[in-house]
matplotlib code that plots the C-alpha trace (Angstrom):
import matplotlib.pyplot as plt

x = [75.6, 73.3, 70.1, 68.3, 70.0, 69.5, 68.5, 68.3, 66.5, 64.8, 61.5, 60.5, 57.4, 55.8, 56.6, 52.9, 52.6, 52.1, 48.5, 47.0, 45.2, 41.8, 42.3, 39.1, 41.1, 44.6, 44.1, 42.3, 45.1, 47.9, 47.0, 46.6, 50.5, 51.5, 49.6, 50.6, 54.4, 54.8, 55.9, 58.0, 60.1, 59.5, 61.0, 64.0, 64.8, 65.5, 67.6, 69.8, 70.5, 71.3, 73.0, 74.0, 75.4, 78.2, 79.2, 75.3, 74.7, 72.3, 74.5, 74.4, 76.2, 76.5, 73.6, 73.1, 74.5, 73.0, 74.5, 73.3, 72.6, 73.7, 71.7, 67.8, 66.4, 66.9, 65.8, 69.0, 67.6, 66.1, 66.3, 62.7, 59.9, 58.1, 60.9, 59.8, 62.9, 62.3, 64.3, 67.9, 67.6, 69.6, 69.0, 69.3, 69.2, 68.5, 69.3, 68.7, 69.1, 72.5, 71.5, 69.4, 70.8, 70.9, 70.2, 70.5, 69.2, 70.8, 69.3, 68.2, 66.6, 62.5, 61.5, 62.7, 61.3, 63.2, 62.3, 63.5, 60.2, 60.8, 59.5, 59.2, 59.6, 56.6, 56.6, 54.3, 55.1, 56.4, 57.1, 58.7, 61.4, 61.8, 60.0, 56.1, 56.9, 59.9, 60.2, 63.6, 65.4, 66.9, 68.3, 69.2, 66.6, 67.3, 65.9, 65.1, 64.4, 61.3, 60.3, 63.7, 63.7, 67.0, 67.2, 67.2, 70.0, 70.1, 69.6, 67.3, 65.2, 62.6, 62.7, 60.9, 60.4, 60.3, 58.3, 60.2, 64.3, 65.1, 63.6, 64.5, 64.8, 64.4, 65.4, 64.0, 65.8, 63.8, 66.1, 64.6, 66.6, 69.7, 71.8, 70.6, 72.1, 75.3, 73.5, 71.5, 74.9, 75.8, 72.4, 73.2, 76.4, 75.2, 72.6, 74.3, 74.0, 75.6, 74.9, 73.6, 77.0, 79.1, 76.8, 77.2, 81.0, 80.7, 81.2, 79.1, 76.9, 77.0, 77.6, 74.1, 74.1, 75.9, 73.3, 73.8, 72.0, 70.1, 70.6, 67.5, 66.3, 63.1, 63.8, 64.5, 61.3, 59.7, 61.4, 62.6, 59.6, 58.8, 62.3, 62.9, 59.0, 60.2, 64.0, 62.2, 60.3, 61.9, 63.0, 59.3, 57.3, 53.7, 51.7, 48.9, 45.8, 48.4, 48.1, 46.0, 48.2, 50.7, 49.3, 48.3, 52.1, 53.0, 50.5, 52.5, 55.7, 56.6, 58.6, 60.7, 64.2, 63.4, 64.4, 61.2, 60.0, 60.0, 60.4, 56.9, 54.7, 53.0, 54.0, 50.6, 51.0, 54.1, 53.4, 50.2, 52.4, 55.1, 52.4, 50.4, 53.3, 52.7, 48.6, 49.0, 51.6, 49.3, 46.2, 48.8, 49.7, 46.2, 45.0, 47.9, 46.7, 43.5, 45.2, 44.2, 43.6, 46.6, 45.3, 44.1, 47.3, 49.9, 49.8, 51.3, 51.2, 48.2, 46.7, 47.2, 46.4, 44.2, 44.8, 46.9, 45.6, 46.2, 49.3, 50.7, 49.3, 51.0, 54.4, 54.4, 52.7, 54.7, 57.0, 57.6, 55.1, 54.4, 51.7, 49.2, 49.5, 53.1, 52.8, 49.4, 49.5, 47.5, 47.9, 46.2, 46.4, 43.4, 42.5, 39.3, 37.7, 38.6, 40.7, 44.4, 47.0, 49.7, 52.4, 52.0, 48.1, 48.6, 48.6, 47.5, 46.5, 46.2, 45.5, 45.5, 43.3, 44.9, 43.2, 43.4, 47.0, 47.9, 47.6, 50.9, 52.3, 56.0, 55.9, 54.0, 55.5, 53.4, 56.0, 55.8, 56.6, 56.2, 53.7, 55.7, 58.3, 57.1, 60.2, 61.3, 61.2, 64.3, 63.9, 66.3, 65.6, 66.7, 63.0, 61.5, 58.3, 57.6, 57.2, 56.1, 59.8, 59.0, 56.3, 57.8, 59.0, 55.8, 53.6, 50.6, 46.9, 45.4, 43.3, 46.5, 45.5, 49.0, 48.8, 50.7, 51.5, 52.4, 53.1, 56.5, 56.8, 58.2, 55.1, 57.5, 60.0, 57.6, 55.8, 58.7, 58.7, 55.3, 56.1, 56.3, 58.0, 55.9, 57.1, 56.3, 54.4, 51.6, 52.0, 51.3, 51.9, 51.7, 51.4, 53.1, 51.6, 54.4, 52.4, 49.2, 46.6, 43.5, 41.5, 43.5, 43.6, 39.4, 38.8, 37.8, 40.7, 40.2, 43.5, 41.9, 42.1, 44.6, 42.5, 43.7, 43.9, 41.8]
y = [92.9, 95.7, 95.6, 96.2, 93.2, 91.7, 87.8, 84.9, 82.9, 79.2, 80.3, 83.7, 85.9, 86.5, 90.4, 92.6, 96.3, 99.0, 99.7, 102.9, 102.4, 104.2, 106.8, 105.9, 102.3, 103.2, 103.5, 99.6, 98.9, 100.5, 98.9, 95.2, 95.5, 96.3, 93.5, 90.8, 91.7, 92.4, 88.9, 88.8, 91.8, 91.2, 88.0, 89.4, 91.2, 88.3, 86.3, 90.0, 89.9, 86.2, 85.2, 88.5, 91.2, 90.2, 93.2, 92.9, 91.9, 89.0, 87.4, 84.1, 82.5, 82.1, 80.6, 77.1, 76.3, 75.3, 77.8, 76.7, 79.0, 77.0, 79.1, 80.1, 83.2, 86.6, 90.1, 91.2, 88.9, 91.4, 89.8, 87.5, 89.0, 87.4, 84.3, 81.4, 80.7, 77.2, 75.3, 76.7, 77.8, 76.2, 78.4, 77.8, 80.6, 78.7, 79.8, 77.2, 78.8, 76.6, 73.2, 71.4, 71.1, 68.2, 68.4, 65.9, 65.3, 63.2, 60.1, 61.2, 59.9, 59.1, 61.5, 64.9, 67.0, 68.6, 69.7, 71.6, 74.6, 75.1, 78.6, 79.8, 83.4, 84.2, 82.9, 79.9, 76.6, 74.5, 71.1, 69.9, 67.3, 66.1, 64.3, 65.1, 63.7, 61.6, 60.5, 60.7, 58.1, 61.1, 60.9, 62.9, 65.1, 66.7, 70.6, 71.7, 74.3, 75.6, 72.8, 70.4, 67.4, 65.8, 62.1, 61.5, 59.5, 55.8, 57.7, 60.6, 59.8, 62.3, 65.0, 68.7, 71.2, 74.3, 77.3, 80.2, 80.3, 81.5, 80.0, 79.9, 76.6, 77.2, 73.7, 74.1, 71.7, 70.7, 72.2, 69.8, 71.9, 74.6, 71.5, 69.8, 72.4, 69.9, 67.0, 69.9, 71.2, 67.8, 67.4, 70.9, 69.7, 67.0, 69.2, 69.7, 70.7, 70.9, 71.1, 67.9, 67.5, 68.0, 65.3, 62.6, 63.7, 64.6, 68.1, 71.1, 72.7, 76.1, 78.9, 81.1, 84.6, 86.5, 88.7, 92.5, 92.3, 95.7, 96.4, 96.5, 97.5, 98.6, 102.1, 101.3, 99.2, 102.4, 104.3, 101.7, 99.4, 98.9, 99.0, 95.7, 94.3, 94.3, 93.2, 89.8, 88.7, 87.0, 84.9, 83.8, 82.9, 83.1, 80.9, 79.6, 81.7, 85.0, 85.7, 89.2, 90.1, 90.1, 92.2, 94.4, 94.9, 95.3, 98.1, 99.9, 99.7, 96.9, 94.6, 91.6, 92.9, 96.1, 99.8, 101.4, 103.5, 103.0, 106.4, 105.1, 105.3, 108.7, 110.8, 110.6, 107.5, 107.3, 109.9, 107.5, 104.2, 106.3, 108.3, 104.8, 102.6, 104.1, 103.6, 100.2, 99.2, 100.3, 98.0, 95.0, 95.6, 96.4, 93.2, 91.3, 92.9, 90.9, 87.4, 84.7, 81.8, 80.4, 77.5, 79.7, 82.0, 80.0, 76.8, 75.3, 77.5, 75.9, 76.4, 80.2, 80.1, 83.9, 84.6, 87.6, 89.8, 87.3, 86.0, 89.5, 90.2, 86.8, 87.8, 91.0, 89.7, 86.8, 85.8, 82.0, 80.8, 77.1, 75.4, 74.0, 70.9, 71.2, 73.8, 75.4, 78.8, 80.8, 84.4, 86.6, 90.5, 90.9, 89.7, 88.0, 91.1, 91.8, 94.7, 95.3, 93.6, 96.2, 95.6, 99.0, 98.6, 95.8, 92.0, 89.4, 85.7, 82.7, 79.6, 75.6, 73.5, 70.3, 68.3, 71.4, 71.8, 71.9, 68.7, 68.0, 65.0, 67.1, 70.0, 74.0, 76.9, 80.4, 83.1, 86.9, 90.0, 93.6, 94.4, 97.4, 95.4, 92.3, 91.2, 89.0, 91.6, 91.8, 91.2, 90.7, 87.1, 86.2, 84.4, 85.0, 81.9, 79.2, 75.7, 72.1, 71.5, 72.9, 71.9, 70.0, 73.1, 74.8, 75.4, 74.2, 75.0, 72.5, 71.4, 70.6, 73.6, 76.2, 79.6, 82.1, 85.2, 88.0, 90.8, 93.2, 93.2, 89.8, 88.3, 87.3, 84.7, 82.0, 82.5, 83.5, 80.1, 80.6, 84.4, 85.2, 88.6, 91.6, 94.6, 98.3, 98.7, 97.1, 93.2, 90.0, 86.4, 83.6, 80.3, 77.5, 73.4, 71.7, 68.2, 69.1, 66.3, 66.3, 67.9, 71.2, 71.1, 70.3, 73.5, 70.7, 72.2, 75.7, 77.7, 79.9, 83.6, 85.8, 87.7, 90.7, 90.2, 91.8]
z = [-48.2, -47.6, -46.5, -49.6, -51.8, -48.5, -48.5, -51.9, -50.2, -51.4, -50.7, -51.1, -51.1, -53.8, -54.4, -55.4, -57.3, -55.0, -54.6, -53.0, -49.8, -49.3, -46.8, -44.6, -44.8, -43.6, -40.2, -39.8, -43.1, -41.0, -37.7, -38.7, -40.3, -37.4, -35.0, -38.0, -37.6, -34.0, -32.9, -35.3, -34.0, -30.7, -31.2, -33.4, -30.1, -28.3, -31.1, -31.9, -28.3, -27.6, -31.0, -32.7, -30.0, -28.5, -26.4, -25.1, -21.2, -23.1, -25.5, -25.1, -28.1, -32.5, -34.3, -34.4, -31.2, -27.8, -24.9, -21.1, -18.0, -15.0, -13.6, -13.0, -14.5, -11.7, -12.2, -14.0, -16.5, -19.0, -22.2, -21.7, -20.0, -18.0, -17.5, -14.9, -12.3, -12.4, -14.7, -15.9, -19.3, -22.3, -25.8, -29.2, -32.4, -35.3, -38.9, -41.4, -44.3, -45.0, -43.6, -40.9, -37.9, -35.6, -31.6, -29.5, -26.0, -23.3, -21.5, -18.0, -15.2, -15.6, -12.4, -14.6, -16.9, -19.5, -22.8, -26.2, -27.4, -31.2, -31.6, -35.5, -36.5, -35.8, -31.9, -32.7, -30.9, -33.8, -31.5, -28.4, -27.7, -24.3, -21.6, -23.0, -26.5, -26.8, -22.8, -21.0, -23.6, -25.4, -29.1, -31.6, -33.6, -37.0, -37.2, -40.5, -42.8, -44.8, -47.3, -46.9, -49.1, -48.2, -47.0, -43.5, -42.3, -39.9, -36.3, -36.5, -33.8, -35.8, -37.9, -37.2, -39.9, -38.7, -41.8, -40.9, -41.7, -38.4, -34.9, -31.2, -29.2, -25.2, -23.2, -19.9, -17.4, -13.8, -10.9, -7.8, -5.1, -4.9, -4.0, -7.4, -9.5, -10.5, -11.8, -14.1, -14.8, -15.8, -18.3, -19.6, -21.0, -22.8, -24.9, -28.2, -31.6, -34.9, -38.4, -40.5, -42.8, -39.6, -37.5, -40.8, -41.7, -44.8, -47.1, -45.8, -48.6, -49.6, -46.7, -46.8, -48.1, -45.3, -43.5, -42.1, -38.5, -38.1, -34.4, -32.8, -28.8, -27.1, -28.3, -31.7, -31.9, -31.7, -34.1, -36.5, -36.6, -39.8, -41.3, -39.0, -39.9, -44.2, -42.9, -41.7, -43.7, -46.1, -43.0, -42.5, -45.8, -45.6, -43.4, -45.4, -44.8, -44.3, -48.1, -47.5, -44.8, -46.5, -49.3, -46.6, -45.8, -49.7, -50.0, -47.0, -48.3, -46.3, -48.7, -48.6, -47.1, -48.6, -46.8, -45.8, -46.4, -50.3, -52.7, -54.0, -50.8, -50.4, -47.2, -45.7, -45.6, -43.9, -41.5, -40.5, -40.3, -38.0, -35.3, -35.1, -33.9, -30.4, -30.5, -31.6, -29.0, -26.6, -27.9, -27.7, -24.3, -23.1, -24.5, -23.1, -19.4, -19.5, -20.6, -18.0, -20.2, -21.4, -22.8, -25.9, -26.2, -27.4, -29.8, -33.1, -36.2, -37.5, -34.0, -34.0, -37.6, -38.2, -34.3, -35.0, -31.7, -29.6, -31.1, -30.3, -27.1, -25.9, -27.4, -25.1, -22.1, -21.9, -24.9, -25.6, -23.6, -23.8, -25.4, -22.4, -22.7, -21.8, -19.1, -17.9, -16.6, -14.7, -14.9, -12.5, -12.7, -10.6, -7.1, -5.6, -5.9, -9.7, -8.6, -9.8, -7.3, -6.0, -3.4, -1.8, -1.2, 1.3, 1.4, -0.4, 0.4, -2.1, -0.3, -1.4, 0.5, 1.4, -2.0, -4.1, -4.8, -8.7, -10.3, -12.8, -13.9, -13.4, -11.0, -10.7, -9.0, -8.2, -9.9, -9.1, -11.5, -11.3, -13.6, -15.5, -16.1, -16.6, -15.1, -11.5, -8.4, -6.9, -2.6, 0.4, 0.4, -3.3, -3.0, -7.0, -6.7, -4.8, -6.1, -5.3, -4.7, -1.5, -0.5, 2.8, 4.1, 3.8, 6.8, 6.9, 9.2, 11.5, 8.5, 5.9, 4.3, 2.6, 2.6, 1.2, 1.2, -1.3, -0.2, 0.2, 3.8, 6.0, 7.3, 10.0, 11.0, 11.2, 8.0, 6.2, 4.8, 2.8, 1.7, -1.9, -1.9, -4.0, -5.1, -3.7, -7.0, -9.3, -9.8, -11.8, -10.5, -13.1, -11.6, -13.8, -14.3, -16.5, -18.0, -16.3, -15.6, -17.7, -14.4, -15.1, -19.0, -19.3, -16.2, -13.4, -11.4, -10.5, -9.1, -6.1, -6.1, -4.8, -2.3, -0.4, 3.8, 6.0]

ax = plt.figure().add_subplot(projection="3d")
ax.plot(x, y, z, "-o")
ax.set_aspect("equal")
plt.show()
């Protein structure tokens, strides 16, 4: 099936004339498309690469099954940016076109975190399962599509709809130490999933339309933007309060599984659409540098309902990040003296007094990144964040107070315990609170600065 008799899907968009678009409008017309479907590629990226690309150095598995990393996240780890390297990864790529799909998660112990992040199409944070909502009893959880009106059978522990056809689910599983790895190993294996008629035993429905994957990559988001934008949507139907946005799209050619650009769109236009892809990227990513308060960046779709900057800027700056009341994060670009933080400008300093260390009902960790990247920075000590895991073999001052230090050099071998390796470039740190208390979610607890030593 070709891309143009593409998808027959149970809900569709509703499909609208092609209207001219007044030339002192294109631009503002042009550049709101683009913001509005962002996510929505950037995300595709991720699920081609995990669930579609099987020669890729990414792929983790098909749709519609949970695939584990018994491992956490290292720079050759390219697929996410800005990945934490705290908990190994378990994935999921949803398609629910066919049926819902039943996960279930195992019984562990109550000291652990763990949790399943439903992610719509459109990156929003549809729900959680895990230790935050459901405890540590486990169960199984049915996962379904857009508007399903089937009965739910004896068992579902509870029942998520997710409004866009295709999702992601990342499990996050707490790693406690390097020799704790097995008993995650051991959870990882018990995460599984499998389509409702397989999970009750009885005749699977109807296979879905079969789909042709248009290969996508950072290169080809440039290039092939738009064709990708009109490919997925009729994998996301409109949120409610979307309905101009998506007339916005119509009027550019941008059309339900449609080719773009259409024979009816005039060439201006298209030449404006094609030489703004760049300018817009570069707003995204410029609004995603000054992102420090996490707490408004991501959420549920009604949450981010009309947020469609900052819906964007989060998916670049730091793609499936969790809603705060799951994890807080603190992002900080700058140091104490609001000037950008770069390994080969010195050293830096961020120290916890000995009352002031991150208050979470599971565990925080301080991560580093290269900012151009937005990826882990390799180092000779394999050393990616440091974490409350360790905080009994971090030195502390006569006063119980840590610091550490961030910077690319060995502060030497009997600091090398608190060092937080930074690149020879431009960096980020983002420093991670999975269930933080109420203190950190109402602004009572303040993270200190990253300052830059003397």
């Amino acid at each position: 099936m070709n891309r143009r008799t593409l998808l027959k899907l149970s809900v569709a968009a509703t499909v609208l004339p092609a209207l001219p678009v007044l030339a002192q409008d294109l631009s503002a017309s042009i550049r709101d498309a683009y913001i509005y479907t962002y996510p929505m590629v950037k995300n595709y990226l991720t699920m081609y690469q995990y669930a579609v690309e099987k020669d890729g150095s990414q792929y983790k598995g098909p749709f519609n099954e949970i695939v584990s990393i018994a491992r956490v996240y290292t720079p050759e780890d390219t697929a996410i940016i800005t990945p934490n390297s705290d908990t190994p990864y378990s994935f999921i790529v949803f398609d629910l076109r066919a049926e819902p799909i039943v996960v279930t998660m195992p019984a562990i112990e109550y000291d652990r975190y763990y949790s399943l992040q439903l992610v719509d199409l459109y990156t929003n944070n549809v729900d959680y399962l895990g230790t935050r909502m459901d405890g540590n009893e486990g169960g199984d959880f049915l996962i379904t599509g857009p508007g399903w009106k089937g009965n739910v059978p004896e068992g579902i522990k509870r029942v998520i709809e997710m409004p866009t056809w295709l999702g992601l689910g990342v499990v996050r599983t707490q790693l406690f130490s390097p020799d704790d790895l097995e008993k995650v190993k051991e959870i990882q294996a018990d995460y599984t999933s499998q389509p409702l008629s397989a999970w009750e035993g009885t005749a699977a429905p109807a296979a879905a339309p079969a789909v042709e994957w248009p290969p996508i990559s950072d290169a080809l988001m440039e290039t092939d933007f738009w064709n990708l934008a009109a490919f997925l949507l009729p994998f996301a139907p409109p949120w409610p309060g979307d309905e101009s946005q998506r007339e916005n799209l119509t009027r550019l050619g941008i059309r339900d599984g449609a080719a773009w650009p259409p024979a009816d769109l005039p060439a201006d236009t298209i030449a404006a659409m094609e030489a703004s892809i760049a300018t817009s990227y570069k707003e995204i990513r410029d609004a995603a540098g000054t992102l420090t308060d996490s707490s408004k960046l991501f959420g549920t779709p009604r949450q981010m309902q009309g947020q469609y900057m900052t819906r964007a800027a989060a998916a670049q700056g730091g793609i499936y990040g969790n809603s705060a009341e799951e994890a807080l994060y603190v992002i900080q670009v700058l140091d104490g003296d609001k000037v950008p933080m770069d390994g080969n400008a010195g050293a830096y300093r961020l120290t916890f007094s000995a009352e002031g260390l991150p208050p979470v009902d599971a565990f925080w960790s301080l991560t580093m990144y290269d900012r151009d990247s937005q990826l882990l920075v390799a180092n000779p000590i394999n050393r990616y964040l440091i974490n409350s895991a360790m905080l009994e073999s971090l030195k502390r001052d006569d006063q119980g107070n840590i610091t550490l230090y961030l910077q690319k050099e060995s502060p030497g071998a009997d600091l090398e315990t608190n060092w937080l390796p930074a690149p020879d470039a431009p960096f980020y740190t983002v420093m991670r609170l999975y269930l933080p208390k109420p203190e950190a979610l109402d602004g009572r607890w303040k993270s200190p600065a990253i300052v830059k030593a003397d």
